[in-house]
The first five atom37 places (N, CA, C, CB, O) and aatype in JSON, in Angstrom:
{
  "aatype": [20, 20, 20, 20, 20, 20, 20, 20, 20, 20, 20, 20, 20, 20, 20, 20, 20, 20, 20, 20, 20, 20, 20, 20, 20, 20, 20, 20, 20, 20, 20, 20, 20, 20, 20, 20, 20, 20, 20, 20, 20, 20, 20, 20, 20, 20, 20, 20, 20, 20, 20, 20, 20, 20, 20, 20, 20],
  "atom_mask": [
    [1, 1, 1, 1, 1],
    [1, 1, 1, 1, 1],
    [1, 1, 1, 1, 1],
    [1, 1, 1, 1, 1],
    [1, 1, 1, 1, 1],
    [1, 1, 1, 1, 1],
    [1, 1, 1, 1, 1],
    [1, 1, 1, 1, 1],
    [1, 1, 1, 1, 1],
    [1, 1, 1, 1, 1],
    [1, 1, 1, 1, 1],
    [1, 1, 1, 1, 1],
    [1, 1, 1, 1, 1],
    [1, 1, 1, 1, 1],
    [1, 1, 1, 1, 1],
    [1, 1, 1, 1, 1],
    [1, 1, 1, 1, 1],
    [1, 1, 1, 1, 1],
    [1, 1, 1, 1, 1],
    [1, 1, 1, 1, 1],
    [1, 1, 1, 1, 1],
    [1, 1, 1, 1, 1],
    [1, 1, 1, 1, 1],
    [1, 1, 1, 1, 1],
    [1, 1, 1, 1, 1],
    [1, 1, 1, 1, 1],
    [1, 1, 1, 1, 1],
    [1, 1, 1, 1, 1],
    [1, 1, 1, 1, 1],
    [1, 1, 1, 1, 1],
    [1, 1, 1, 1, 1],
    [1, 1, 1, 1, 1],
    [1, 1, 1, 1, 1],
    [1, 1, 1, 1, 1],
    [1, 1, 1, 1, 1],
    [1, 1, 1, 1, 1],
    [1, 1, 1, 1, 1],
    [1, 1, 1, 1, 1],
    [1, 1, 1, 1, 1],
    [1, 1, 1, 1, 1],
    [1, 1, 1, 1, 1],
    [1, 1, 1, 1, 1],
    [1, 1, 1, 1, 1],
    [1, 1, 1, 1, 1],
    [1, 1, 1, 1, 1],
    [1, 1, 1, 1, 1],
    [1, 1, 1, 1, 1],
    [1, 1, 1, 1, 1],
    [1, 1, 1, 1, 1],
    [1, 1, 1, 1, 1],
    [1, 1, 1, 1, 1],
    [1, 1, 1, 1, 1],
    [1, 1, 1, 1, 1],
    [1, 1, 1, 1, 1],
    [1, 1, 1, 1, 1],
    [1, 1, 1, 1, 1],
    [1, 1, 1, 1, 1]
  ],
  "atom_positions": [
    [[166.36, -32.96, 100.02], [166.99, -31.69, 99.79], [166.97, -31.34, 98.3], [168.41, -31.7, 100.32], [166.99, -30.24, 97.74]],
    [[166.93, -32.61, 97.81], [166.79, -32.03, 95.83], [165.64, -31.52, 95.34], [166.9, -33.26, 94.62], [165.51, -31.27, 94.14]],
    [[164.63, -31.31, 96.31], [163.34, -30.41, 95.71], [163.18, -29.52, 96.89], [161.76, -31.32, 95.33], [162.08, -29.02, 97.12]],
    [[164.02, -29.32, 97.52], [163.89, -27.73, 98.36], [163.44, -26.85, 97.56], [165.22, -27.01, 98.92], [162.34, -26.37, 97.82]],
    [[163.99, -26.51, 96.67], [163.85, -24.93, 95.27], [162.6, -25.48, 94.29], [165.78, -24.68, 93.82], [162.42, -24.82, 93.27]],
    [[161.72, -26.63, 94.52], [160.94, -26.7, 93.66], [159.85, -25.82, 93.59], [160.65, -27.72, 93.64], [159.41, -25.36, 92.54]],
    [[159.33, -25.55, 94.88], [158.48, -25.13, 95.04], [158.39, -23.26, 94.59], [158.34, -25.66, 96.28], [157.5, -22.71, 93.95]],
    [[159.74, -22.6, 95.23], [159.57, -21.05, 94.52], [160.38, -20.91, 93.29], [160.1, -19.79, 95.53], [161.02, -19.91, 92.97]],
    [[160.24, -22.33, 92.44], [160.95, -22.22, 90.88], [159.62, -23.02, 90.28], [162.84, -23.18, 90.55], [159.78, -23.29, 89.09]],
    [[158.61, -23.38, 90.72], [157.31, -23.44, 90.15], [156.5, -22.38, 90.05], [156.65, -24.23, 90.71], [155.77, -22.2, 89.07]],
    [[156.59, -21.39, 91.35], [156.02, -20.44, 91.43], [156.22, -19.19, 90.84], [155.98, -20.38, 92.33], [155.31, -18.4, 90.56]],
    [[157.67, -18.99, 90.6], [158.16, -17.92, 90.07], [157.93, -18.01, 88.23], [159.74, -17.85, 90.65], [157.98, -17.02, 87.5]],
    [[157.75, -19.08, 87.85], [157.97, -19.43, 86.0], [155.84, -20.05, 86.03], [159.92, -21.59, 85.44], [154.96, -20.5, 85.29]],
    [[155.97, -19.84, 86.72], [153.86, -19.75, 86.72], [153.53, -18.45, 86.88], [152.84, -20.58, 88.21], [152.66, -17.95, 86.17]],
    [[154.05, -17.88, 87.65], [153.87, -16.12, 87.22], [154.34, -15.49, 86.36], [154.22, -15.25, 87.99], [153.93, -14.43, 85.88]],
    [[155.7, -16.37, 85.98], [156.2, -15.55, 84.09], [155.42, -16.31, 82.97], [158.29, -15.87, 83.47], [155.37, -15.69, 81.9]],
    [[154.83, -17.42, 82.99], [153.89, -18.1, 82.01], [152.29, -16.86, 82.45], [153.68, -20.31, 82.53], [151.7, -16.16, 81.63]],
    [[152.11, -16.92, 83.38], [151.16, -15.82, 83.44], [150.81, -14.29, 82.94], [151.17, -15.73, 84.36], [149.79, -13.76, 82.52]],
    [[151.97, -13.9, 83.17], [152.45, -13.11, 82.85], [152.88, -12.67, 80.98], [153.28, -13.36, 83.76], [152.63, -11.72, 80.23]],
    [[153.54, -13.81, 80.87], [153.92, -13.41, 79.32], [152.37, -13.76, 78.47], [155.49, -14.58, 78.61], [151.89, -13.09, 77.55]],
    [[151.83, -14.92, 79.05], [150.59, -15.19, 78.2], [149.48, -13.49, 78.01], [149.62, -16.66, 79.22], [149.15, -12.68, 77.15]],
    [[149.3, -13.77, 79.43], [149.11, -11.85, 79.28], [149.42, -11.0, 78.29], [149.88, -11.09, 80.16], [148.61, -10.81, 77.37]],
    [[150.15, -10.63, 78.32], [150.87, -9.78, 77.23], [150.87, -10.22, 75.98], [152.17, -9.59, 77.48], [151.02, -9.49, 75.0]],
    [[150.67, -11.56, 75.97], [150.83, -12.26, 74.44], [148.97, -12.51, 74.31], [152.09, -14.19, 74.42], [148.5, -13.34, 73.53]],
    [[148.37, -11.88, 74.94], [146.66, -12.51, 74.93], [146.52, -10.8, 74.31], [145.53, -13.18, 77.0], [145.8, -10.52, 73.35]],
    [[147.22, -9.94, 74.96], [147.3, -8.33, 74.4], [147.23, -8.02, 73.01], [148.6, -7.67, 74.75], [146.39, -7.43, 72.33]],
    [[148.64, -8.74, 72.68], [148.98, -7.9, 71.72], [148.51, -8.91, 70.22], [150.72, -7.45, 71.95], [148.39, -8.75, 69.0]],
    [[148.41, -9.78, 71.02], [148.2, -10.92, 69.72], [146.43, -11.51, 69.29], [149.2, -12.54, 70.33], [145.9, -11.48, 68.18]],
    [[145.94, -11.94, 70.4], [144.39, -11.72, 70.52], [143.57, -11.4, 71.38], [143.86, -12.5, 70.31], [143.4, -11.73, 72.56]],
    [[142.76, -10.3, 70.28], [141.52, -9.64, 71.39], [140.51, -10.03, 71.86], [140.92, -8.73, 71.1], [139.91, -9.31, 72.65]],
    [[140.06, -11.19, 71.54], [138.85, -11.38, 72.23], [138.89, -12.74, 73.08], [137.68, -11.36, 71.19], [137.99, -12.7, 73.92]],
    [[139.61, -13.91, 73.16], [139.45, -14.75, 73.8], [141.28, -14.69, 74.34], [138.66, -15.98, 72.98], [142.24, -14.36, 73.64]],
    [[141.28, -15.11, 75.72], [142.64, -15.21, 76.16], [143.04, -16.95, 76.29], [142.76, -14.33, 77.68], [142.75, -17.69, 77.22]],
    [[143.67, -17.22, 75.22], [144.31, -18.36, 74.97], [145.39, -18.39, 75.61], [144.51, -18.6, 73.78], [145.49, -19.35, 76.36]],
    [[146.29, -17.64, 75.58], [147.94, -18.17, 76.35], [148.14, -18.17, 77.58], [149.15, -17.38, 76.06], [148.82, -18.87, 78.33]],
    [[147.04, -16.77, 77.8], [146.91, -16.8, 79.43], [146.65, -18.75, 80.17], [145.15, -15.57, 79.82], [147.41, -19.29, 80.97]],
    [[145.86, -19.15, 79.78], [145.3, -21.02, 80.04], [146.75, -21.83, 79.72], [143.75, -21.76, 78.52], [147.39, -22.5, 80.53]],
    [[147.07, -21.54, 78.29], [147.93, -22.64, 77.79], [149.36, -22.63, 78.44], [148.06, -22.52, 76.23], [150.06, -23.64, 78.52]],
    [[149.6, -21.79, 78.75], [151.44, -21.1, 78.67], [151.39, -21.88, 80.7], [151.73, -18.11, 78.34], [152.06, -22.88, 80.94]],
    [[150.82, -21.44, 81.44], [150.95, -22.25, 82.85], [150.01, -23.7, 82.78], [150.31, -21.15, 84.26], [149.41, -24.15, 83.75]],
    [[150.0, -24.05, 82.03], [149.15, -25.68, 81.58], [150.24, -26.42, 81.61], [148.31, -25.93, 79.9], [150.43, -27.25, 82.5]],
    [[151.04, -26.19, 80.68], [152.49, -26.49, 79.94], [153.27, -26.59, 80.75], [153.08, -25.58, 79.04], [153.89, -27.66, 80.84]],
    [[153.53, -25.5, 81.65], [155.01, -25.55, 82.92], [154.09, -26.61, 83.81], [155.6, -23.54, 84.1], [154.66, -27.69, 83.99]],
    [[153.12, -26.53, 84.25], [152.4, -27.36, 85.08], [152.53, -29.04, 84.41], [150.78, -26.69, 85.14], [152.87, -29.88, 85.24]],
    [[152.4, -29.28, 83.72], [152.42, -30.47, 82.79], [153.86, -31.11, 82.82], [152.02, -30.01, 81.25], [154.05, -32.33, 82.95]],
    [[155.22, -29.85, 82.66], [156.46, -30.22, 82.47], [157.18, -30.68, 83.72], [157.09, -29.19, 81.86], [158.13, -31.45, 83.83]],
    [[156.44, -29.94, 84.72], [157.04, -29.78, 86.19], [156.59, -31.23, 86.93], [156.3, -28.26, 87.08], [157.44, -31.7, 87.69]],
    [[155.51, -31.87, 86.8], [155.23, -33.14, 86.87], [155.76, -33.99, 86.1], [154.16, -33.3, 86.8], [156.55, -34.7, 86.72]],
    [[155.68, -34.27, 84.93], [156.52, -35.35, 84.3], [157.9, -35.32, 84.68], [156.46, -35.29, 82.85], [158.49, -36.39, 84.8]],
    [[158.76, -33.8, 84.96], [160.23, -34.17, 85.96], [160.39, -35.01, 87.06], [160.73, -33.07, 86.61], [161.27, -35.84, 87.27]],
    [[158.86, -34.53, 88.14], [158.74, -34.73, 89.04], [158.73, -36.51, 89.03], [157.74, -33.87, 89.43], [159.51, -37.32, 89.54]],
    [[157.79, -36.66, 88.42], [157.44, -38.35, 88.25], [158.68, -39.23, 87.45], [155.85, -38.55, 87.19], [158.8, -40.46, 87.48]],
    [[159.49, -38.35, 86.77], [160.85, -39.26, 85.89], [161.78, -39.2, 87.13], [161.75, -38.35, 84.19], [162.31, -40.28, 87.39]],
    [[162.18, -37.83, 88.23], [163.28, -38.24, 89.18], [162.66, -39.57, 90.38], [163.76, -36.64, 90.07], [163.26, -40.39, 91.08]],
    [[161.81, -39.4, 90.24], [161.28, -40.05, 91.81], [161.08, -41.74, 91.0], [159.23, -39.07, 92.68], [161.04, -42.71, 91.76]],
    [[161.01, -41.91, 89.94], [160.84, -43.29, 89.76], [162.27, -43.92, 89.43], [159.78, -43.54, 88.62], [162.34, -44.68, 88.47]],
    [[163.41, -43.64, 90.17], [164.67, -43.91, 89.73], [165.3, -44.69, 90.64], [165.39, -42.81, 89.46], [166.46, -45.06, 90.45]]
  ]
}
């Protein structure tokens, strides 16, 4: 029951990392989209190392 909400609280902050990288690939650089890649790399990266620190307890 402690990862019921994991799944549409991964999904929902992967579409705001998507999202803001977007906007930050806009306004900040024009020709290659860097944050768009990096910004859901990161939540993806963070969301596993939680995952792997609760479950080894």
């Amino acid at each position: 029951m402690k990862y019921a909400g994991l799944t549409s609280q991964l999904l929902v902050s992967l579409g705001l990392s998507v999202y803001a990288g977007l906007w930050l690939d806009k306004h900040l650089i024009k020709s290659t989209p860097i944050f768009v890649w990096v910004l859901p790399l990161f939540i993806l990266t963070g969301t596993i190392i939680k995952i792997i620190k609760d479950t080894s307890k």
